[in-house]
N, C-alpha and C positions, 0 to 999 in steps of 0.2 A: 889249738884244737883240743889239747889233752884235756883244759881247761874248761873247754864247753864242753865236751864229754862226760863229765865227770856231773856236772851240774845238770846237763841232762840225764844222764842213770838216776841222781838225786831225784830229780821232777818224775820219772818212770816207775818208780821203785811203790810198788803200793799192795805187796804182796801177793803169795800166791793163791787167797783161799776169799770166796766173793764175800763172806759174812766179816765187817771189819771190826778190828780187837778193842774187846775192852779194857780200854788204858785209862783205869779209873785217877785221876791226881788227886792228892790233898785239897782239901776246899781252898785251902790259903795261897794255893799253887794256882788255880783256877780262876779265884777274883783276885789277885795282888791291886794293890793301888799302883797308879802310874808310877814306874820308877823316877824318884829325883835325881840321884846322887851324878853328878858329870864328871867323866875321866880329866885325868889329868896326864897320862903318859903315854893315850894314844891308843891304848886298851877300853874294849866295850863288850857289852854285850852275856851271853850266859855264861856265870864262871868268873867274871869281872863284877857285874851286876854295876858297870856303868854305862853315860849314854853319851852318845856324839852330841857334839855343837849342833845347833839348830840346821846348820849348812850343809852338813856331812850325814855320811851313810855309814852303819857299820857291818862290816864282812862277815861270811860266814865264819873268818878263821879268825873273827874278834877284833879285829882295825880297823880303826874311825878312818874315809877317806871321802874320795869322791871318783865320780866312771864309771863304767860298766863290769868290774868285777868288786865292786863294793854296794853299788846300788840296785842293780837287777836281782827283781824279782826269781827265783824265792829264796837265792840263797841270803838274799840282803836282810838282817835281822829288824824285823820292824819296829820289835819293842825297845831297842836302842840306839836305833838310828831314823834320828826325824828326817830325813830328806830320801829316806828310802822308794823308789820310785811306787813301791806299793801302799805309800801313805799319802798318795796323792790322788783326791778326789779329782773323776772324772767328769766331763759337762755332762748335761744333761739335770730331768727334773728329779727332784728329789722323789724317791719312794716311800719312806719312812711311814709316812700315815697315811700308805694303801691300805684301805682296805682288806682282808686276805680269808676271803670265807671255807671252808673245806666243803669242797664238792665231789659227790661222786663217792667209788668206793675206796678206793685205793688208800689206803693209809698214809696218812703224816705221820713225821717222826719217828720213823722207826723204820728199821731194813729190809728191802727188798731186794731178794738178790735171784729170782727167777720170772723165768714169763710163765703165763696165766694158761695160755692156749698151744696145742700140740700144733708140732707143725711149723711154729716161727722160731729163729734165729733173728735176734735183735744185736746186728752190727751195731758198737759206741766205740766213740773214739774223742779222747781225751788231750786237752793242751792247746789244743789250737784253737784259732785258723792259726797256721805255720803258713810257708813257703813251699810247703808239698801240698798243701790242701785242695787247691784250685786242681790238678792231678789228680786227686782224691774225686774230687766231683765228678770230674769227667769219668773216672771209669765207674763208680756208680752209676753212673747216668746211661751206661753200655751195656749196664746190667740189665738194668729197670730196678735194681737195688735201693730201698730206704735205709738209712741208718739217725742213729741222736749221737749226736758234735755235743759234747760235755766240753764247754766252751771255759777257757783261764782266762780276764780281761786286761793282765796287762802280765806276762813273764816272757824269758829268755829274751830281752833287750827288742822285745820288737814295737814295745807304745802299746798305747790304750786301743781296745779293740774298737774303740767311735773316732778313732782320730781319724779324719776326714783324707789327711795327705798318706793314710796308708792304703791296700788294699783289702784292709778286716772290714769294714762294714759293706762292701759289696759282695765279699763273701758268705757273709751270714743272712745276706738277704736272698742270695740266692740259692743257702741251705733251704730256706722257708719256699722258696720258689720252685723249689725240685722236688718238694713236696718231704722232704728231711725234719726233724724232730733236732730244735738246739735245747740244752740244758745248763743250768750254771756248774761248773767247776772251781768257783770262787774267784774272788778277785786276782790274787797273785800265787794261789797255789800252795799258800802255808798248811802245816800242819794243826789242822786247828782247836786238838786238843793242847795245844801250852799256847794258847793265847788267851788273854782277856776280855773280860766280856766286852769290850768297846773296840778294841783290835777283830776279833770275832764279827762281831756287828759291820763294820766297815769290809770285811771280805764276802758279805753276801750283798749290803745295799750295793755296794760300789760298782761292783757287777749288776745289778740290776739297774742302774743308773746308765750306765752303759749300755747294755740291751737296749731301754727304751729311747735314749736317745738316737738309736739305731731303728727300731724298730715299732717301738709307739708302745709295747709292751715286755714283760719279762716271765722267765720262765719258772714253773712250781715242780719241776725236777732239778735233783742236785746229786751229783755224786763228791764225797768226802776227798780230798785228796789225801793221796797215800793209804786209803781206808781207813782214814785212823778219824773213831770218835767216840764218845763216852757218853754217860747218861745226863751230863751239863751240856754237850754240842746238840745231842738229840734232841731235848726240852729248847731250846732255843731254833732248832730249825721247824720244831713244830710250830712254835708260836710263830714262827714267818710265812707256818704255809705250804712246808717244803716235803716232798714226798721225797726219801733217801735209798738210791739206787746204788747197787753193789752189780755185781756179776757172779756165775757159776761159770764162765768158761773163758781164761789166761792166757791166751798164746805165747805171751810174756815176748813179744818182740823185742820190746826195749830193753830185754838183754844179747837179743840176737841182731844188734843190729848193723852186719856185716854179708857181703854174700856168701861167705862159706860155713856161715851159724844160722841164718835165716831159715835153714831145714828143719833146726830145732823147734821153730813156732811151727812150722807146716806139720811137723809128727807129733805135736800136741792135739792139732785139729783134725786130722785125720785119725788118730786113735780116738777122740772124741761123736766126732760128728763120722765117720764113712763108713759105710752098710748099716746105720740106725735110721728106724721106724720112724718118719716124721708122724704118724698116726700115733704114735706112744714115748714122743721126743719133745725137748723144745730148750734154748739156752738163750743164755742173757750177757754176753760175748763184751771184752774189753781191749782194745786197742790204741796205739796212739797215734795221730796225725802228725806229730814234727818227729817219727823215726822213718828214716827214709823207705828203709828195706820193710817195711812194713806196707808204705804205699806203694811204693813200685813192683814189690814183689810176692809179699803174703798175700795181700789184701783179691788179687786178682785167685789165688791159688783157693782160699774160700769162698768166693763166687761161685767160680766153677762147680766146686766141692756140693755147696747149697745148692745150685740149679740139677745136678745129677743126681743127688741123693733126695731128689722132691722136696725141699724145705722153701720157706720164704726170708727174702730178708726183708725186716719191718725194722719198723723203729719200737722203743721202749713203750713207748704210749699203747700202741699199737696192738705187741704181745700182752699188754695187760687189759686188756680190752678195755683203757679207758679213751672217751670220748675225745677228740682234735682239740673242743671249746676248752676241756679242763688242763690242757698244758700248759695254758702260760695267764700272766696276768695282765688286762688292758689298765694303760694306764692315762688317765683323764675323763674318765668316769668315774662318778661317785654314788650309790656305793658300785665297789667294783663286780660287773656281773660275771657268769659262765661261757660269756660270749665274746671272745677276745677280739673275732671279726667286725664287731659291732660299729660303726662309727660315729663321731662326734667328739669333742673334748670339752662337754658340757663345765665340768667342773672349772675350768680355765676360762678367764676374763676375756672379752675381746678387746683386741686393740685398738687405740683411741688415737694412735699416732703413729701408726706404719712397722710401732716396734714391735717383735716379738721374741719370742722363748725366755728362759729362764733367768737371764740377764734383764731383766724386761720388766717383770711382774707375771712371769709364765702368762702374758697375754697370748694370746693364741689369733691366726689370719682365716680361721676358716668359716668367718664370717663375712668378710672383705667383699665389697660388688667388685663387678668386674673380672671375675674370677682368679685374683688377686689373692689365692689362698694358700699360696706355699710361704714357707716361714724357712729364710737361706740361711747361712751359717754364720753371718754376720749379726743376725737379726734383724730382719728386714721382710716386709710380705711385698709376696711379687708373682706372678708368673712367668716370668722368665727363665732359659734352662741355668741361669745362674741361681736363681731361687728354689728351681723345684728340681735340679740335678744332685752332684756331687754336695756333701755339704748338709741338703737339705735338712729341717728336725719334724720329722713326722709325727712326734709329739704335741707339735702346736700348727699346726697347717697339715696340706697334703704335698707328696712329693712323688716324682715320677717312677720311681722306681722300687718304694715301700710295700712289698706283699702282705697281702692280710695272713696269717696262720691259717695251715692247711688248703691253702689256692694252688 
């Protein structure tokens, strides 16, 4: 347990102040070429500047290995360890040449770290879906509470957020369902000012590949993990699209996350938010979903706080008053429109042979007669709940349980 503690405070740890630092690197720090040089004593990684065998993972503490304290995300060093779970592309279709037009007003590439409109508290909560999540829902949902899940798609040993045998994709479906705001938090939650531009690249697609395979679309909010980014991560989330959300308001749980420290977050929020003017107020709130004492016990104590002090909880979107359509991106339209609810996956071939999704030729079953248009996770169109239940790729068919954004 000391162990996973520890690597959690790591994953938590993203500062106290919502505008994230400028940690300008050397250029030659920022594009290096792929490292060649491979260890030979078992030693890897920054500070050795070598790299595991293609099979193995290397630790945060520099050892080539393999399991879950060498390979799990994030402490597992990607750039020297090829078998890093976070260097493992996830199913789903490729993003890369979406489309990604800038709509609306809200800026790309660059930091927002407050709401727009007086009045809203925008609950986020970062890392998950966890094991406390599902918890998390529900007492939202006792609220009438909206919040944005800045979603990490694959860290702390729990698998890819689309892996079918887990509970993540019915969770995040039914963030969309509760009427919730999801956003990417990167693929495994690296710090992504010392990675390279192609390491870099792989923690926003791969995350997005994930989303859609989930969802049929991906989101155009991102928060920095750790806060940390610089005028090269900036220039690069622009070009994807990506509008960069910070916070003004810390509870900082995930140092309190104990019962007899948990008070510590609760007299942050309450010297923040209790006896203020929701008519001359408004904050952009940071939390995490895999610290316990935060869901079971802060998270309820700022509800309260919000409904009595007249605030709203909204989601990110929401307090910036931008539009439901401009959060996320549909993907199997071309070009991609402002209308993520829109259907069809016009760009995607029909099936000629019952196969489908991405193993397939991205054919897609939503043309099939007989209403034959779910695409299973085998690849297969069918209607059956084995086709259009658990599993199903809403990317290339319909499936029963896929919410459009904002329904």
């Amino acid at each position: 347990m000391k162990v996973f503690g520890a690597l959690m405070l790591a994953l938590f740890a993203s500062g106290s102040a919502g505008r994230r630092g400028r940690q300008l690197f050397p250029k030659s720090e920022r594009t290096r070429d792929p490292i060649e040089k491979r260890q030979s004593d078992g030693r890897c990684g920054n500070g050795f500047d070598t790299v595991c065998a293609d099979d193995e993972c290397c630790s945060s503490a520099g050892w080539c290995g393999t399991g879950y304290l060498y390979c799990s995300a994030p402490a597992c060093q990607i750039e020297y360890g090829p078998a890093c779970d976070a260097n493992v592309r996830p199913n789903g279709p490729d993003t890369t040449n979406i489309a990604r037009p800038k709509i609306g007003n809200i800026p790309y590439g660059e930091a927002i770290n407050r709401c727009s409109r007086n009045g809203d508290i925008a609950l986020t909560y970062d890392d998950g879906p966890f094991t406390y999540t599902e918890d998390l829902l529900d007492l939202l949902q006792e609220y009438n509470a909206k919040a944005t899940f800045y979603i990490t798609g694959r860290n702390l040993g729990k698998g890819a957020i689309n892996d079918p045998d887990t509970a993540w994709p019915g969770l995040i479906r039914r963030m969309i369902r509760d009427g919730h705001q999801v956003a990417s938090h990167t693929w495994s939650h690296q710090r992504l000012t010392t990675l390279s531009r192609s390491k870099f690249w792989n923690q926003m697609i791969y995350n997005e590949i994930a989303f859609a395979d989930i969802l049929g679309y991906f989101p155009t909010y991102m928060r920095p993990p750790y806060s940390a980014s610089n005028e090269d991560t900036d220039a690069w989330l622009d070009e994807l699209g990506y509008h960069i959300t910070y916070f003004n308001l810390d509870t900082e749980g995930y140092l309190h996350d104990s019962p007899n420290m948990i008070s510590a977050s609760k007299t942050i929020w309450d010297n923040t938010v209790e006896g203020k003017d929701p008519e001359t107020n408004r904050w952009l709130h940071i939390d995490h979903d895999p610290v316990y004492q935060t869901v079971y016990n802060l998270t309820e104590h700022m509800l309260q706080s919000i409904q009595s002090n007249g605030f709203r909880a909204v989601t990110v979107g929401e307090c910036l008053q931008d539009p439901k359509d401009n959060w996320y991106r549909k993907v199997g339209n071309q070009p991609m429109s402002s209308d993520p609810s829109s259907e069809g996956s016009s760009s995607f071939p029909p099936t000629t042979n019952g196969r489908c999704g991405s193993r397939y030729g991205e054919a897609t079953c939503r043309h099939e007669p007989l209403g034959e248009t779910c695409c299973s996770r085998a690849g297969w169109c069918g209607s059956t709940e084995e086709h259009c239940g658990r599993g199903c790729q809403p990317v290339f068919g319909t499936c029963n349980d896929t919410p459009e954004p904002g329904t």
